[in-house]
N, C-alpha and C positions, 0 to 999 in steps of 0.2 A: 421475661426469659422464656425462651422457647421448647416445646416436651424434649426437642432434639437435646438442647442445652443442660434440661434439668436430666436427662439420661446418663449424659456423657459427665456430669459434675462430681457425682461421686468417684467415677474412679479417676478423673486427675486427683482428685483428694488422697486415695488410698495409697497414691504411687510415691506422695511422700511422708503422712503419717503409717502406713505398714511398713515405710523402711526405718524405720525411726532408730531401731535397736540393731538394722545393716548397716555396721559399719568396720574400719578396718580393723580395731579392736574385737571385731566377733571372728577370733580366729584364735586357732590350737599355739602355745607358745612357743612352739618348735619352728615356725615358721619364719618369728622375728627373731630368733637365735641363729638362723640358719641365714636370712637374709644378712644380719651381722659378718656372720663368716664368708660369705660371698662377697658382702663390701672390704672387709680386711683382706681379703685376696685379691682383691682389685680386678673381681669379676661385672664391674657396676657399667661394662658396655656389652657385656654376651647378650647375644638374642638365641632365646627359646621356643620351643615349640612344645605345648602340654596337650593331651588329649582327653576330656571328662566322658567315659564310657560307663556303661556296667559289664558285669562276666554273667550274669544269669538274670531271666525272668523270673518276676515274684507269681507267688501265692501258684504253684504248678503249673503256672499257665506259658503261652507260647507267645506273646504280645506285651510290649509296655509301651503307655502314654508319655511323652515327654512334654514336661511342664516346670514351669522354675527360669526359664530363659527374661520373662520379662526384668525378674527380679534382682537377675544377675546383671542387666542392661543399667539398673538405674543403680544397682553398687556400685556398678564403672564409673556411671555420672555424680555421683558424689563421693568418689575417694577422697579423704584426706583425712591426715592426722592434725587432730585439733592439737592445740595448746595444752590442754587439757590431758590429752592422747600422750606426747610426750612426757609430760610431768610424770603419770603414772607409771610409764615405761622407765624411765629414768628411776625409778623406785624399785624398780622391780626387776632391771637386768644389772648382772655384775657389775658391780664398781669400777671394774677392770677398761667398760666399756668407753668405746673414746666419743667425748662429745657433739664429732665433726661428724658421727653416724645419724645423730637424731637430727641434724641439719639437713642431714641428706635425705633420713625418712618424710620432715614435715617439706622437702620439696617436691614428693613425689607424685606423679597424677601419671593417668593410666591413658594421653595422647599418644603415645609411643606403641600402643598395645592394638591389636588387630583380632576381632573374634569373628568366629567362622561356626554356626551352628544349623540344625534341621529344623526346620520351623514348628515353634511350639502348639503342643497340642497331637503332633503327627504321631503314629503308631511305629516304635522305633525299636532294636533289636540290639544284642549284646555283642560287644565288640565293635560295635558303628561307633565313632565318638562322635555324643550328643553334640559335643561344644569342642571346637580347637581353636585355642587361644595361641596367641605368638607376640612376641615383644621380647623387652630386657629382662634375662633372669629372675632380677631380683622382684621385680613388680610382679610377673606374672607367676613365681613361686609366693608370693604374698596373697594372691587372690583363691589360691586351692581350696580353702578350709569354708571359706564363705561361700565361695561357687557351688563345692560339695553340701554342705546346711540348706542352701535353696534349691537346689535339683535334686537332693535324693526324696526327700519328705514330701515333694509338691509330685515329684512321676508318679510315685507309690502309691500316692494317695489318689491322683487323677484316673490311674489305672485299676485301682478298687473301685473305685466308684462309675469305671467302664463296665469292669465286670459283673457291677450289681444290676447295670440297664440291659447288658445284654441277658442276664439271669431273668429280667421282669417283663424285658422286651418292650417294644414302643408305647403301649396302649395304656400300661400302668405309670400313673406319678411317683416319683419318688421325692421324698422329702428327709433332708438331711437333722438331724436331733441331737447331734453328739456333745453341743460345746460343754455338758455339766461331766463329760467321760475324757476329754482331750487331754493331752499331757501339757494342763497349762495354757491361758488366755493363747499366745500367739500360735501354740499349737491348734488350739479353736477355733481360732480366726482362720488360719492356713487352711485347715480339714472343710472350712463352708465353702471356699474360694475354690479349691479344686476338687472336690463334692461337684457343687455346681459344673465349673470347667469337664468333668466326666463324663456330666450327661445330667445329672439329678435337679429338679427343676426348682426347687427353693430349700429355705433353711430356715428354723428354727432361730438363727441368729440374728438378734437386731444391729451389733454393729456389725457384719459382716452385709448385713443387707444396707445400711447406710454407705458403707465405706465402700461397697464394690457392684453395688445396683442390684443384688439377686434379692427376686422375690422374697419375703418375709411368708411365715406359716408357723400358726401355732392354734390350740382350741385352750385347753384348760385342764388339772391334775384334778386326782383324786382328791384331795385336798380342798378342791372348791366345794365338791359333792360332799362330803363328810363334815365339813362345816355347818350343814344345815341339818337340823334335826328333826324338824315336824312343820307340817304350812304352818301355822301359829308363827312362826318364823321368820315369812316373807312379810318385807313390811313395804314395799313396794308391787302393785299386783296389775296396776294401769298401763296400757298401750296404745296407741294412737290407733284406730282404726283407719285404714288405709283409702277403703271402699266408701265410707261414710264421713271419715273426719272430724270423729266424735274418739273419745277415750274409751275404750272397753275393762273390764277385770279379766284382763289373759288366764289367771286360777282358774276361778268360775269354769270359762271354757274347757282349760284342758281337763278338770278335774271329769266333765260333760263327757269328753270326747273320749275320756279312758274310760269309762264307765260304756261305752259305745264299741269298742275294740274288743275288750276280752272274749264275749262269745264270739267273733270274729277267728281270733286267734286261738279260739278253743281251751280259753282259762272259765270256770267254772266260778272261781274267787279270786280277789283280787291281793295278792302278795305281792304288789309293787311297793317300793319304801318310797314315804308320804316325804321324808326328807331330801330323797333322792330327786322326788319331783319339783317342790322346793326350790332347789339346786338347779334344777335345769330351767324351772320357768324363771325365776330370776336373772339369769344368765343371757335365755333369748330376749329377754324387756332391752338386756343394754345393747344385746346385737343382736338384734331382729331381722337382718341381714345379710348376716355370718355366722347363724346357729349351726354350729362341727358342737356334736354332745360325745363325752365319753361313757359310755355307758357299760362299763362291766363293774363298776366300784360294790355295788354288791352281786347281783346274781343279772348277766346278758338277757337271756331269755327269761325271765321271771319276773325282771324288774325294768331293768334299761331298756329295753326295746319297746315297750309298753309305756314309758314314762316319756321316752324320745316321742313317738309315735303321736299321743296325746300332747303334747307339747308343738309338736309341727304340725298339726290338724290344725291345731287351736292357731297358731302363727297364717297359715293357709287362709283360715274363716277372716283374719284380718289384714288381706295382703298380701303376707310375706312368704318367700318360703325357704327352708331348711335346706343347708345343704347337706348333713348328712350326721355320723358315726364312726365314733374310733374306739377302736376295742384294743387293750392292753395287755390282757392276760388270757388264756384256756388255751382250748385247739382253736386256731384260729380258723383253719379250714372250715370246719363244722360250724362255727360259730356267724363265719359269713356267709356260709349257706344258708343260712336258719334265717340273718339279718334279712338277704334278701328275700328269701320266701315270704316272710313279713311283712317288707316292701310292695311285693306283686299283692298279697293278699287284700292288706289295707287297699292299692293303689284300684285295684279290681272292686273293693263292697263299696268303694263312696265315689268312685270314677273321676280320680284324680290319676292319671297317667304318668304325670312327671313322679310321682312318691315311687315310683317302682325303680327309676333314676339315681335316687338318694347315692351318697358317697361311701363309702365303705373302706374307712382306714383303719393300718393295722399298725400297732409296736410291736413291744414285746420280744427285746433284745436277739431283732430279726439279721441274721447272716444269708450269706449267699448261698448256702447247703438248704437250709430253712425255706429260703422262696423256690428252688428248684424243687424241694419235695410240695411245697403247696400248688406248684405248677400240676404237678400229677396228680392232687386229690381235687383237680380242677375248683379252687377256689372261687370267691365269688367279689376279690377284693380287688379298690379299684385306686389305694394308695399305700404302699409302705413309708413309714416315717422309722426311718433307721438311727441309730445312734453308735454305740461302744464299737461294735465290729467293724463299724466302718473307719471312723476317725482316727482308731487309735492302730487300725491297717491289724487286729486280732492274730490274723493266720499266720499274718509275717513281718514281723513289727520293721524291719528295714530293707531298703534297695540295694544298697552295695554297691554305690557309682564311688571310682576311684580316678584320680586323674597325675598321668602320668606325663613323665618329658619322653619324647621320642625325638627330639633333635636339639643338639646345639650347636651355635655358631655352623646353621650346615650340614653337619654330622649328626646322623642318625644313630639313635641311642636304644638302648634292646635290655629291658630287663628280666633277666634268666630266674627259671625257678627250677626244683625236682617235679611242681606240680604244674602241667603243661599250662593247666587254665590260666595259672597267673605270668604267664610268657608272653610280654606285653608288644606289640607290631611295630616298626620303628617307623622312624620319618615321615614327612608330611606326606598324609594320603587324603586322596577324592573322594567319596560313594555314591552310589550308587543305587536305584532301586531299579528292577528289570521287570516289565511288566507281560502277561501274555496275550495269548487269543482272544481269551475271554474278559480283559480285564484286569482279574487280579495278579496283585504282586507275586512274581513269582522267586525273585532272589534278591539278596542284597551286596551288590560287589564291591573292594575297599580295591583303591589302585594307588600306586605313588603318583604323586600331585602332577609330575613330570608325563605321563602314559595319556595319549590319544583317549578322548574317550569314549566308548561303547556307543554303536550307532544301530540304531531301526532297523533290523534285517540283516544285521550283519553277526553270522557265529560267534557267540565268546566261548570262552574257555573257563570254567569258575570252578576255583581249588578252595577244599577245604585247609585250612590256615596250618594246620599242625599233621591232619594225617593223610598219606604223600597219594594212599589208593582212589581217596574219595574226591572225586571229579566229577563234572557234566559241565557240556556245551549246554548253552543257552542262547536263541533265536530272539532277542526281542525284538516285541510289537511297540512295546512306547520305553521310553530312558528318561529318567527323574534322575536331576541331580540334588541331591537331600542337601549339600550345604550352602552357606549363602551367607554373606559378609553381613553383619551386622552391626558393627564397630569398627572405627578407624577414625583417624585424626583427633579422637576426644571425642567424639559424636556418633551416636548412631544417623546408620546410614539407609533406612527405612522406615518407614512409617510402621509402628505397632500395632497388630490388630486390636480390637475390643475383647475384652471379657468373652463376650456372646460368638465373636466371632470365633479364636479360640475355641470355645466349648463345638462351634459346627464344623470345626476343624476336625477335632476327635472323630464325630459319628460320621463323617466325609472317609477321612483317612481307615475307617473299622471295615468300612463298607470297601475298601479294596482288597481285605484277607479274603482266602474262602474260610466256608461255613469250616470246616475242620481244622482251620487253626485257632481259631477264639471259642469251639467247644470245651466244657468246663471239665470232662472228665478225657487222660488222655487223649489229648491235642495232638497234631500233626506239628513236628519242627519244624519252625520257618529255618530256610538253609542262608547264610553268611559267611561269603565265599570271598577269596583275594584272586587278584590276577595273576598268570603262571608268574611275571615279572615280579611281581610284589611277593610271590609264592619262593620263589629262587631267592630274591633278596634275601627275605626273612632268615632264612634257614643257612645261607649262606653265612649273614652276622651271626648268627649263632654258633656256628663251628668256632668263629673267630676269634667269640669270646667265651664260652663254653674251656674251661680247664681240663686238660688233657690229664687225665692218670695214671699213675703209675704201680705195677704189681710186679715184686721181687718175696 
């Protein structure tokens, strides 16, 4: 098998063991009550038009990633109600219920069904629908609750984890740690998959790194280190000497090599734990390789760095060399400053150049407020390994995508509220993204499906949806049509990108905002605008259907 082959094997793998538990069954019950009442009305030939949108960006920001589309492609491709699926439903809806419906249910497959969405991954905005689906009522009212469980949780979390790369910016790794915080294995699994897709370049996770090809990363818990109590301890201390070919005693060495560093580093005595050390040279013996030491289990600067330090000479003297340090707990700023100083000091008294190199990772139940303040006390760290705030989306535990009918049979449909936001657009619309002089995107405009659309150079006119003063022309220099058939006759109807591809999609599509709409504090609104047509529409159904009152 070839690297190409063994690349691409894990995620055909994943696309049908992570769907295991999508199935029609994973949906709210109101759906198959509903589709019941739609079959006893003898609605089982309307065709609809649903929209899967959001009304607001998370975590304050001005930008969301849209991710969840592939997921939703292969719950099309295997819709069906098992035997199984019936039985249990047959248990579980009124008695009342007539037979010749679960007939109809286990006939149902989702060829008749047409999806229309914006390519996942792309940088998308509220009131755009991510996804329009169209088909027979009843099908495409049956796939809401699924559609909605895969798209809200996978944006949300794609677009956390945008915001964490642009908080660390390119230079820094990040590394994803959450699955022992996630709400729940598939929630674990989901958070490494679009972790990664966001930008974050590996994960803690070994099935998520089996099942969908992302990098694996992990070192070792305090728990290793604290296990060992004194060298009397290690009862393995031999290493292959690299240079020579002969076995060495690794202790021996480091114990040599600490004993060589302290006036280096200006310790007087030596208050490194003998257990600590222990811990660590045992550890390099089995990866001599891939020596990542945790060292703050007792004191960073007093013990771990000193213990690291003599531990990676001694690896050096035979070969190998370290790659670095992860610190868990304190100030971490000060703490990575001190690591490297360290680094340069050793790397300068014994004229080893690469030590000054060394990795320098950070936990320690790290947020995106947290790496922007170490951005300022100019840090000296060169990976975060993130966990809880990230996975479990901390600042704002949901998206809010809702997915609405705006037409049936034809007729555009308009649901009214007191609260404008939730005044939903009707009928089948296009969009749009308009781009400027410079490149970036500058609006995003919805038209009825029916309207010419926007040309290079040519004036538009873009209204804000609801309020009637807020307007501007717009000149575009380039016209992106965001949506794009994806589904039709039973089949998708283009080839899927990869994982990786996806995730280059995101920092492709990031890289057309400007800088002041993806700034973390007060962000510039991206504007999401209709056409005056679409704008008269709207507002027109509304009058029509808006109740008139009356005061006596």
């Amino acid at each position: 098998m070839s690297n190409m082959e063994n690349a691409v094997e894990p995620q055909k793998r994943s696309r049908k063991t992570h769907n295991g538990i999508v199935q029609p069954l994973l949906t709210d019950l109101y759906q198959i009550t509903m589709a019941y009442a739609y079959w006893k009305s003898g609605k089982m030939n309307d065709v609809a038009v649903f929209d899967l949108f959001f009304r607001q960006n998370p975590f304050q920001g001005e930008f969301t990633i849209f991710a969840g589309l592939e997921e939703c492609l292969r719950f099309l491709e295997n819709f069906h109600y098992s035997d199984s699926d019936i039985e249990y439903l047959k248990a579980t809806l009124p008695k009342s219920t007539e037979e010749e419906f679960y007939v109809f249910l286990q006939s149902l497959t989702t060829e008749s069904v047409t999806l229309y969405a914006i390519e996942e991954g792309s940088v998308v905005f509220p009131r755009v629908p991510l996804i329009r689906v169209e088909g027979p009522l009843i099908i495409v009212q049956l796939l809401e609750t699924t559609f909605l469980t895969l798209v809200n949780f996978a944006s949300l979390m794609a677009t956390n984890a945008a915001r964490y790369r642009l908080a660390a910016g390119r230079r820094i790794k990040l590394l994803e740690f959450g699955l022992r915080r996630a709400q729940g294995p598939d929630g674990g699994l989901s958070a490494s998959k679009y972790a990664y897709i966001g930008g974050f370049d590996g994960t803690s996770n070994v099935l998520a790194g089996k099942m969908f090809n992302i990098p694996v990363k992990g070192t070792h818990a305090h728990a290793y280190i604290t296990s060992f109590n004194n060298l009397t301890e290690l009862q393995v201390k031999m290493l292959l000497n690299r240079l020579t070919g002969q076995e060495e005693n690794l202790l021996d060495r480091c114990i040599e090599w600490r004993d060589k560093i302290l006036p280096v580093l200006n310790f007087s005595s030596n208050e490194a734990s003998d257990g600590e050390l222990a811990a660590l040279v045992s550890y390099a013996i089995a990866f001599p390789d891939g020596f990542m030491a945790l060292v703050d289990t007792y004191d960073v600067k007093r013990s771990g760095l000193i213990n690291f330090c003599a531990v990676a000479l001694a690896l050096s003297d035979l070969g190998y060399r370290a790659i670095g340090i992860r610190i868990d707990s304190g100030d971490l700023a000060y703490l990575s400053n001190k690591a490297h100083e360290v680094f340069q000091k050793v790397a300068n008294q014994f004229n080893i150049p690469w030590f000054s190199e060394l990795e320098i990772v950070a936990s320690n139940d790290i947020n995106e407020e947290t790496i922007l303040s170490l951005n300022e006390q100019n840090h000296k760290i060169d990976c975060f390994g993130i966990g809880t705030h990230l996975v479990t989306c901390q600042r704002q535990p949901a998206l809010g995508c809702v997915y609405k009918l705006v037409e049936i049979n034809g007729t555009p449909r308009i649901k009214l509220s007191h609260d404008v936001a939730k005044v939903t657009m009707p009928g089948c619309k296009s969009a749009y993204r308009l781009y400027g002089v410079e490149g970036h995107a500058l609006i995003d405009l919805l038209q009825r499906s029916d309207e010419d659309p926007p040309e290079v150079g040519h004036r538009v006119l873009c209204r804000h949806p609801f309020e009637e003063s807020k307007r501007v022309h717009v000149t575009p220099r380039r016209v992106e049509h965001l949506h794009k058939c994806y589904w039709k006759d039973g089949k998708t109807q283009c080839e899927l990108p990869t994982l990786d591809q996806v995730r280059q999609r995101v920092q492709t599509s990031l890289l057309t905002l400007r800088q002041d709409h993806k700034r973390n504090l007060n962000p510039t609104p991206y504007k999401v605008s209709v056409s005056d047509c679409l704008y008269n529409f709207i507002h027109d159904l509304w009058l029509q259907n808006a109740p008139i009152g009356e005061l006596s």
